[in-house]
N, C-alpha and C positions, 0 to 999 in steps of 0.2 A: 338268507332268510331261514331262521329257524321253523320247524316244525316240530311235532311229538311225535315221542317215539313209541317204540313198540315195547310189549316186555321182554320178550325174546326172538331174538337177532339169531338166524341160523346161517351161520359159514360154511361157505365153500371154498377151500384151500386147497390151489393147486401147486404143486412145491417142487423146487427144481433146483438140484445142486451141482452148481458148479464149476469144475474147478478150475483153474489157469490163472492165466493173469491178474484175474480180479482176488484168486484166492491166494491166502499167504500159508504155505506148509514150512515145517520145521524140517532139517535136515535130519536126517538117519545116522546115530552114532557112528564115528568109524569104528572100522571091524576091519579084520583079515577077512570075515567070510558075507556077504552077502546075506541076509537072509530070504527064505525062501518067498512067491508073492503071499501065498495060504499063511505065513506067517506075521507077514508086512501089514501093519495098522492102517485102512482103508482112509482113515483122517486121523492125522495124528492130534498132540494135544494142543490146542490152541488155536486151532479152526475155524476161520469164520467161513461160515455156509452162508450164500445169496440167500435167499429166501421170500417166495412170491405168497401170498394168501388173498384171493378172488372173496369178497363179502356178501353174502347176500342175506336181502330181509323177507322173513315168511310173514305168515298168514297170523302167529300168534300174538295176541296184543297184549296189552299190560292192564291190569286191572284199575279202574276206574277211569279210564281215556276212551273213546269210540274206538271200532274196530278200522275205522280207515286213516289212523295214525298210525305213524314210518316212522321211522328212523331215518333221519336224513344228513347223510356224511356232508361233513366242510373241511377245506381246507387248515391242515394242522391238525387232524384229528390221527391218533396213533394206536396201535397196536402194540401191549407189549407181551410177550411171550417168556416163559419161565419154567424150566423145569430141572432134573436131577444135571447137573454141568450143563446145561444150555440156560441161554437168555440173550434177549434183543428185542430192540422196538424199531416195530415196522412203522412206517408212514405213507399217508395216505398217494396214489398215487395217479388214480382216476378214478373218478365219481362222484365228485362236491357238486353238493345240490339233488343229487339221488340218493336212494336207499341199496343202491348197488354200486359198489365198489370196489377198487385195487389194493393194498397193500402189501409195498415189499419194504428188504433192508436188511442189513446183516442179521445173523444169529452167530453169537459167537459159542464153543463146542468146548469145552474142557475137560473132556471125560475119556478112555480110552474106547480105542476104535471107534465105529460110525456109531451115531445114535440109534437107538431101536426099534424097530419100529413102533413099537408097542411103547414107547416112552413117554408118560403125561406129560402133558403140556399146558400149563396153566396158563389162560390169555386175562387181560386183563383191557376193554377198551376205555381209552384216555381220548376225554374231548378238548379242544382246543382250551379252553376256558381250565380246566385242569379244576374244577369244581374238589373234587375231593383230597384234593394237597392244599388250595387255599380254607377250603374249609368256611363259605359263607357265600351267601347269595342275598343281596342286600336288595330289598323294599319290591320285591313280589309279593303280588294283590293277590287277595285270595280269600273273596267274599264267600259268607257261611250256605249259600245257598246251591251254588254249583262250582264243581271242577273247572274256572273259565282260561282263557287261552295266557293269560300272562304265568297261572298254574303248571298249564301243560307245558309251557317253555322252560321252566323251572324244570320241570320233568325230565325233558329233554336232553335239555342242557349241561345238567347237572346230576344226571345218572352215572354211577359205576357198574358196567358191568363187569364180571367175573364169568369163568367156564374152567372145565377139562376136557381136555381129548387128548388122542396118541402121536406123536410124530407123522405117523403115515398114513391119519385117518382123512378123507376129504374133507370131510365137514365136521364142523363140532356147535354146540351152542354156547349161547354167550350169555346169561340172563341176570338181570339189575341186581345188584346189592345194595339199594339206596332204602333211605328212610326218610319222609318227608313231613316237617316238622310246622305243620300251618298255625303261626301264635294269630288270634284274633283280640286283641284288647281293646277293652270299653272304658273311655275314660270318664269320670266322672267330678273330674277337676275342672281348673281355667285351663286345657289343652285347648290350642286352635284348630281349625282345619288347616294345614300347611305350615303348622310345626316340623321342625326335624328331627326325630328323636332319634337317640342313641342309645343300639340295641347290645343288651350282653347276656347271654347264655349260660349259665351255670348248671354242670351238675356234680354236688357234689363237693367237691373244693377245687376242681378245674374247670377252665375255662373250654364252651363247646364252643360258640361262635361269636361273634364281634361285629356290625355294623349298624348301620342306620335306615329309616323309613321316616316317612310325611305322612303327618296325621290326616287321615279325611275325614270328611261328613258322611255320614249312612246316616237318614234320616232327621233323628231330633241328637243324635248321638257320634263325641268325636268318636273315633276307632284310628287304630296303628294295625295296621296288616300285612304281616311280612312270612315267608318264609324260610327254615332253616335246612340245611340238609346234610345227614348223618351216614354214615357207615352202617348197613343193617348191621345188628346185632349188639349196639351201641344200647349200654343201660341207660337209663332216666332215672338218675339214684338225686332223691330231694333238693330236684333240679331248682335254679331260681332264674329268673327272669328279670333284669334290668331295665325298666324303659322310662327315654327322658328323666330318670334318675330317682326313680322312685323301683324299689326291690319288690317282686312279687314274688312268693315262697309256691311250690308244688311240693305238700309231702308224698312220702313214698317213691316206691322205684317198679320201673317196666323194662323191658328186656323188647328195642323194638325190633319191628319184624322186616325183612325185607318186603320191597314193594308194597309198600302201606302208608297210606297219608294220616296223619294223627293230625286232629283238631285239638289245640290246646286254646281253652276260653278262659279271661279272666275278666273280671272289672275292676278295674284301677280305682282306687275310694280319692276322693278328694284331698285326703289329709290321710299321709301313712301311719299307719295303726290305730285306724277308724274302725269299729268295731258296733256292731248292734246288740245289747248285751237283753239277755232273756233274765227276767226278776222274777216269774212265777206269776206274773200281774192276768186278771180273772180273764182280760181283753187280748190278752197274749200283747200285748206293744211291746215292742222292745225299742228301748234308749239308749241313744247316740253314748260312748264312753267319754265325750268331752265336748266343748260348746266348739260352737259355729265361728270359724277365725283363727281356733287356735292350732299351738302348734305340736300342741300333745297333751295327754291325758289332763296332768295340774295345769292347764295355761286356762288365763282367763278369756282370752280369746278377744273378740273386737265387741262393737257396741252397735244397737242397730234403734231408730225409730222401727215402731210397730205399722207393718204395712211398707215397708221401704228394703229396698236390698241394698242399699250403700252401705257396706261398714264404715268404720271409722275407729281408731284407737282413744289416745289417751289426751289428745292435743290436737289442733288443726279445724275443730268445727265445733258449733253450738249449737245445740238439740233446743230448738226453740217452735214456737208456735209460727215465726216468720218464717222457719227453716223447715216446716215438716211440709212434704208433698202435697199431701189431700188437701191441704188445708186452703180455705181460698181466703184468700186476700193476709195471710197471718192470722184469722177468726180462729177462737176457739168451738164456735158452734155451727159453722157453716163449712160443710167437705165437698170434696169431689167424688169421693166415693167411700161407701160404708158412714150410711146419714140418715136421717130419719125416714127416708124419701126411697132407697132402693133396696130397703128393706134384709138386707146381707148385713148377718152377723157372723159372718168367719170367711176370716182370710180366702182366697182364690188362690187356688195351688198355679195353677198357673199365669197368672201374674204377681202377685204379692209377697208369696211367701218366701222371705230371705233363705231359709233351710234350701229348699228348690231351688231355688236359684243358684245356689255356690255351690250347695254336693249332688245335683243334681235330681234325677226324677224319683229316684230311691228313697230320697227323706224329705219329711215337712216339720214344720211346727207344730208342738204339740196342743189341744184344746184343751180348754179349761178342764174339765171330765179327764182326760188321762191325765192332767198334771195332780188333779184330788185323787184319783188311782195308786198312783204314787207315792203319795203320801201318806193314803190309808193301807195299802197294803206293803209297808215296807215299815222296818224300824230305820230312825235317824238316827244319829249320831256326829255330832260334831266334832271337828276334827282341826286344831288347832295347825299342824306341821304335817300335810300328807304325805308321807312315802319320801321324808326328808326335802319337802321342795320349797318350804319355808310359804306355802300358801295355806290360807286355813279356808275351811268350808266345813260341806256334809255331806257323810256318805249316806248314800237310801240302798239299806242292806236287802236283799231277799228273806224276805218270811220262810221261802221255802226252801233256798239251800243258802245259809250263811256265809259262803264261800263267794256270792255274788252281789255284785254293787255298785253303783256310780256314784260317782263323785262332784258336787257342784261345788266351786271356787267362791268364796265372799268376791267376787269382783265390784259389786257397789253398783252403781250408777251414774249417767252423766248427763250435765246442762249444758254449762258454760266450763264445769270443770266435774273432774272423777268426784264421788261423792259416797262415803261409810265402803270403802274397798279395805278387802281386809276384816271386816266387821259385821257386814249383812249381805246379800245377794238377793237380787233381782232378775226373772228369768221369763219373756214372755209366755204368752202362750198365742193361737190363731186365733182366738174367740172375741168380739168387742165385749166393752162393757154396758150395764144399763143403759149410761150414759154414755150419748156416742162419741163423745169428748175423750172416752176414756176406755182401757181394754184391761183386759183382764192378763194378771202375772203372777209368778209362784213369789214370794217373799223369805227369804230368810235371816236370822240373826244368829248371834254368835250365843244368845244366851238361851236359845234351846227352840225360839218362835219358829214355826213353818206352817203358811197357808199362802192360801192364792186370795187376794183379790184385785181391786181395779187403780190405774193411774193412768193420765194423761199420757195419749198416744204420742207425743212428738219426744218423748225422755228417748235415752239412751241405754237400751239395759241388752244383756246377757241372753242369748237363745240356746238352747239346749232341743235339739233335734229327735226325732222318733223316724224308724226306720216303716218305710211305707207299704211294704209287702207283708205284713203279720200274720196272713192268712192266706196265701196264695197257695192251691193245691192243686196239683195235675188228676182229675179225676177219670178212673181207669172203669168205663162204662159194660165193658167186657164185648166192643164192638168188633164185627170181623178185621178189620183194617188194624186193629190195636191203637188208634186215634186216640190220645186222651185229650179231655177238655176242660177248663179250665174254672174255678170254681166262685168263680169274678170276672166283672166286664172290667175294660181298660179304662183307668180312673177314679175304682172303686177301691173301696180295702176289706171289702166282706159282700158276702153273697147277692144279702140284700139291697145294696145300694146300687144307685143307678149308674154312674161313673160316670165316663165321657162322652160328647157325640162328636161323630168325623162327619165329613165329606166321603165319599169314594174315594180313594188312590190319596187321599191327604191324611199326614203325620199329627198334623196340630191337633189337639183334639181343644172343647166347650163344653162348657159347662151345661148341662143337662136341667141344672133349675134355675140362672141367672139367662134370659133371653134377651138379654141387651147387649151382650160382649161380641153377638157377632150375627149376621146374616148368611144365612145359608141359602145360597142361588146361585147364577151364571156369571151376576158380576164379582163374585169372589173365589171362585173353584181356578185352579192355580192351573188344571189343563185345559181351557176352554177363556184365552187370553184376550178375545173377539168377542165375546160374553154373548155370543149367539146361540150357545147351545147344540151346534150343527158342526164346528169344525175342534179339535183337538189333537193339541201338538205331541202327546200320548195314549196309547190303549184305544185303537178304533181298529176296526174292520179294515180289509184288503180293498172292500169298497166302498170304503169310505174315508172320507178328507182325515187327517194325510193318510192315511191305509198303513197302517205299522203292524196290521195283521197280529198286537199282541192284546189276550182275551185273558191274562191272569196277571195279577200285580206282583213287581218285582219286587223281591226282597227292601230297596230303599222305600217303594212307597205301601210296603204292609207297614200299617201304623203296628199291629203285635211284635212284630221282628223289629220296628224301627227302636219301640219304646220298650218294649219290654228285655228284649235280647231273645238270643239264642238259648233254647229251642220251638222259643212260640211262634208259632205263625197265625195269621187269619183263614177261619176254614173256607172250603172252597164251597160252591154247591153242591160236589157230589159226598161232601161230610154233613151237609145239612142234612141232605137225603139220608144219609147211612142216621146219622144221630135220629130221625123219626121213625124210620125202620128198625132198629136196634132198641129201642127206650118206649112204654108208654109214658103218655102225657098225661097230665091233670093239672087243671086250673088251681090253683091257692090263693083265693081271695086276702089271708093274712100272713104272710110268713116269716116263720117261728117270733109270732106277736109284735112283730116292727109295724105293721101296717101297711105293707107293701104288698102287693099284688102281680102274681107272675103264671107263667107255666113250671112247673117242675118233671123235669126227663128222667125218669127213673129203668136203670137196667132191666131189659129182657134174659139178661143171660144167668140160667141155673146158677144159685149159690153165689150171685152177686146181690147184692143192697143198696147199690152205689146208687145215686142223684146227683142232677146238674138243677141247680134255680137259675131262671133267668127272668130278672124285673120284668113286667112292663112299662117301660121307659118311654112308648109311644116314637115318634117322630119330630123333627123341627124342618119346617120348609119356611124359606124368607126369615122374615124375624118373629115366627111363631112357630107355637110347639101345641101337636096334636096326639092326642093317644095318651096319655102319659094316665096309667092307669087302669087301662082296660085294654091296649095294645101293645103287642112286642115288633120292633122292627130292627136285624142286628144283619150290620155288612156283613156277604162273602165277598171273597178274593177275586172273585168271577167275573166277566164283562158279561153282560147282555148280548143276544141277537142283534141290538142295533147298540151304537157308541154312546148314547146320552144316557144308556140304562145302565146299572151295577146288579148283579145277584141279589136277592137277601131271603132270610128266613122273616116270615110272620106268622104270628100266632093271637088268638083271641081268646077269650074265656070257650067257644064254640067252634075253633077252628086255629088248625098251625099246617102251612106248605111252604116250599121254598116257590120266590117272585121276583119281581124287580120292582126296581125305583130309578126315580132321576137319580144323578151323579151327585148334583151340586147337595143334596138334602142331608141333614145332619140324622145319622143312626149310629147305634150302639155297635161294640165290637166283644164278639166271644171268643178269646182265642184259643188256640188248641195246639198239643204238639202232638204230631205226625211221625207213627214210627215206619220209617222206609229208608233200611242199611242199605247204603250204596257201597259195592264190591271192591273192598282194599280203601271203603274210608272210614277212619274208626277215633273215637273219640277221647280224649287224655284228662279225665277231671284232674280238681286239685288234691286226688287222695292220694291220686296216683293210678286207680284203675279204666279197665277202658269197656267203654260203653256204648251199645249202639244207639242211635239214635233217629 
């Protein structure tokens, strides 16, 4: 059984040479004369010396492992020794399964006379596994939140260490030369949980390492999490990353360090070379560089009903009024949803919107309003043969640097068959139309036409995606902790909006002004499966049913870490405290003229200006929703005194402390990222520089 190791390993070498039978000498030239012993080579050349080395492990440990991690020898594990004519590798001889150990085994001596005492000795310890000759360590897990024990085996197992000492010294040390390469990727394709991907390492124009890992689930999000492990001093020169066969590029180059864990984070786009491109638009949106399906920039991509995530191509289905979802019974005036009756005039990101659903939480459909944005602030231009791909459209240039622009494809539309492709383009948008019959879509033609308006929901047209973060900022409060927070709740895409509401410890998030998609109580809260309220099969008290004594949510169930990624997390209670101590408050009955009504957290700290908004989004308990308006109620991370409660902040027009709530009840989520560098773990963006975090 493996354990972790330490960082340095101090030797104790006790060394005995001996010679006879076991040793082989070369004869002494003939001569007429003898020479005298003061002359005679005390080993000649070609010497093998027995050689015993006693190992022992000290007190120093390795940086980011606890201090009561060992080193612990197994069988096979080997010593090899190296200096000016000497060299040999010892083998283990007694100690597997301790941190104290034997090793003997030839040295063999090619130098004249005896070695010296004083003569370096470069040891080198080799573990069974020979980790740094094969050069890979395939599918160690290595969640963003702690150093856990599949890590530290990794460590372990797969460390080099190196040292110097002298021939005749007792003890010498031995300390890691490794560099540990943690990839975490987020995938935002059709990856499964329990794929197997196939990992390749690049840096450079060579190849660093080669194996495979099994996709999991971390919350709403697949991930591949594997580990690599390097040679310290190993450059990271515009390294690239292989996985399940899509290329990820890291520019720049690092030089790494020994005993240091680098965090490498990417998110894998659904479609390679998906790009969210900035036009200067007054909204900041940025758009998707090509539609929803395809398979690169000019492709026309697939065909989707409005309100439906089924694509479809160019054959195989009929976009009809029989065939579209909502529709009940085939009626064109009677829906299931988005109808006179439930009063929702834009798509549900999470359920409906096809963008969300294929590329994941990062993009939706665009609304009618940002598709007229686009229009008004961009020049057209039509484009007969783009970029040589024999597809005509138009490009929507930037007004403000000419050098940027997207491209829509004439793809046409489809019923029963494709229809003006090649000629006009049709592109939805989230929005219905007047008529709820009908939704709203950009329109194009080849002879100069571009505007949006309305066509029956069940057609066939072209999505062109908007990237969903447009405004997401880390606000730096100038708190003691260095806490920054975040400048939107989860679900939102600006300040003022109200985003989403959770549960305690659940990922899903609801919608905050549709109160019919879901009930927030006992018989729906995913840890309290007895819908009692009393017993939960995670996060309760030591005394309490089942007693799992855990009082802060792990990594899978912070909805911030699940949905947003690496480095948000949901604050705790003692950052709520710090954010009311750190910031005054003031109520803003309208902020900045939306109509919305919140607290705003404004810096204490000299020569900062910085603010946090946070709505009043109120609460939803069962299938009703209170507060919404003149109260805030936003999860922490925290358990209660007793297991049915979660932490939260609350605030009123007259009042904000942190308190509790039931678990099961739907509240808002502020996230924040948390600056606290753990020792030898350090971060590898994609510039190439490293960052704590």
């Amino acid at each position: 059984m493996m354990n972790t190791r330490t960082l340095f390993l101090w030797f104790s070498l006790s060394m005995a040479i001996i010679l006879g039978p076991s040793c082989v000498r070369e004869e002494a030239p003939a001569s007429s004369e003898e020479p005298s012993e003061t002359e005679k080579p005390a080993v000649n050349e070609g010497t093998v010396i027995f050689y015993s080395a006693t190992v022992s492990d000290a007190d120093a440990t390795r940086a980011t492992l606890d201090s009561d991690k060992h080193y612990i020898f197994e069988t096979g594990d080997q010593l090899v020794l190296t200096g000016t004519n000497i060299s040999g590798t010892l083998t283990l001889k007694t100690g597997a399964g301790e941190n104290n150990a034997t090793f003997d085994g030839n040295l063999t001596y090619t130098g004249e006379g005896s070695p010296a005492p004083d003569l370096e000795l470069k040891a080198y310890l080799k573990s069974t596994s020979d980790a740094m000759t094969s050069m890979s360590y395939d599918s160690a897990e290595y969640p963003t939140s702690a150093i856990t024990a599949t890590t530290a085996e990794a460590v372990q197992k797969y460390s080099h260490f190196t040292g110097t000492s002298t021939f005749a010294a007792k003890s010498f040390t031995v300390s890691q030369q490794s560099t540990f390469l943690n990839f975490i990727m987020t995938f935002d394709d059709a990856t499964k949980a329990g794929d197997v991907l196939d990992i390749y390492i690049n840096s450079g124009t060579g190849t660093m390492r080669t194996g495979s890992t099994t996709a999991t689930l971390s919350g709403s999000d697949v991930m591949a999490l594997f580990v690599a492990v390097v040679p310290a001093g190993t450059e990271l020169n515009n390294a690239t990353v292989q996985v399940g066969g899509k290329a990820l590029p890291f520019g720049g180059s690092i030089t790494l360090a020994a005993n240091k864990i680098y965090n490498i984070r990417k998110r894998v786009p659904a479609v390679v070379g998906l790009e969210a491109v900035s036009l200067g638009l007054s909204s900041g949106t940025r758009w998707a560089n090509m539609n929803l399906g395809a398979w690169g920039v000019p492709s026309y991509g697939q065909f989707f009903a409005w309100g439906e995530n089924q694509d479809y191509g160019v054959s195989g289905h009929t976009f009809s009024w029989n065939d579209y979802l909502w529709s009940k019974n085939g009626s064109s005036t009677e829906f299931f949803r988005y109808n006179s009756q439930d009063n929702i005039k834009t798509l549900m990101l999470e359920y409906d919107d096809a963008a969300r659903a294929k590329w994941g939480a990062l993009w939706r459909m665009p609304t009618k309003d940002e598709m007229d944005e686009l229009i008004d602030q961009t020049t057209q231009q039509v484009v007969a043969n783009y970029e040589s791909s024999s597809i005509a459209g138009v490009k929507f240039i930037s007004k403000e640097d000419a050098s940027k622009h997207i491209f829509l494809p004439f793809g046409g539309y489809m019923d029963a068959t494709v229809n003006g492709r090649g000629h006009s383009g049709y592109y939805w948008t989230s929005t219905l139309g007047d008529n709820v019959a009908n939704a709203q879509y950009l329109y194009m033609h080849e002879g100069g036409s571009t505007y949006t308006t309305s066509v029956a929901r069940y057609l066939g047209i072209s999505i062109r995606p908007v990237y969903i973060r447009k405004e997401l900022v880390a606000v730096d409060l100038g708190l003691p902790s260095g806490t920054k927070w975040a400048n939107m709740n989860i679900g939102a895409e600006e300040a003022s909006q109200y985003g989403q509401m959770f549960a305690w410890g659940e990922t899903t998030g609801y919608s905050s002004t549709d109160y019919s998609d879901h009930s927030f109580n006992w018989d729906n809260y995913i840890w309290n499966p007895s819908h009692d309220g009393q017993t939960f099969t995670k996060y309760s008290k030591d005394d309490q049913s089942p007693g799992d004594g855990k009082d802060r949510l792990e990594p899978e169930d912070d909805a911030a870490a699940a949905i947003w990624g690496d480095p948000w997390l949901m604050p705790t209670k003692a950052d709520f405290t710090e954010l009311i101590a750190g910031t005054t408050q003031s109520w803003v009955a309208n902020y900045n003229g939306t109509g919305v009504s919140g607290m705003k957290f404004s810096s204490k700290a000299a020569g900062n200006s910085n603010y946090i908004f946070l709505p009043a989004v109120g609460a939803r308990a069962n299938a009703e929703h209170f507060g919404a308006g003149s109260e805030g109620y936003y999860w922490a991370s925290s358990l209660n005194n007793v297991a049915q409660q979660g932490r939260a902040l609350y605030f009123s027009s007259s009042a904000e402390y942190t308190t509790q709530t039931i678990r099961s009840f739907g509240l808002s989520i502020r996230p924040v990222i948390r600056i606290s560098a753990g020792a030898g773990v350090e971060d590898y963006d994609k510039e190439g520089s490293q960052t704590w975090k």
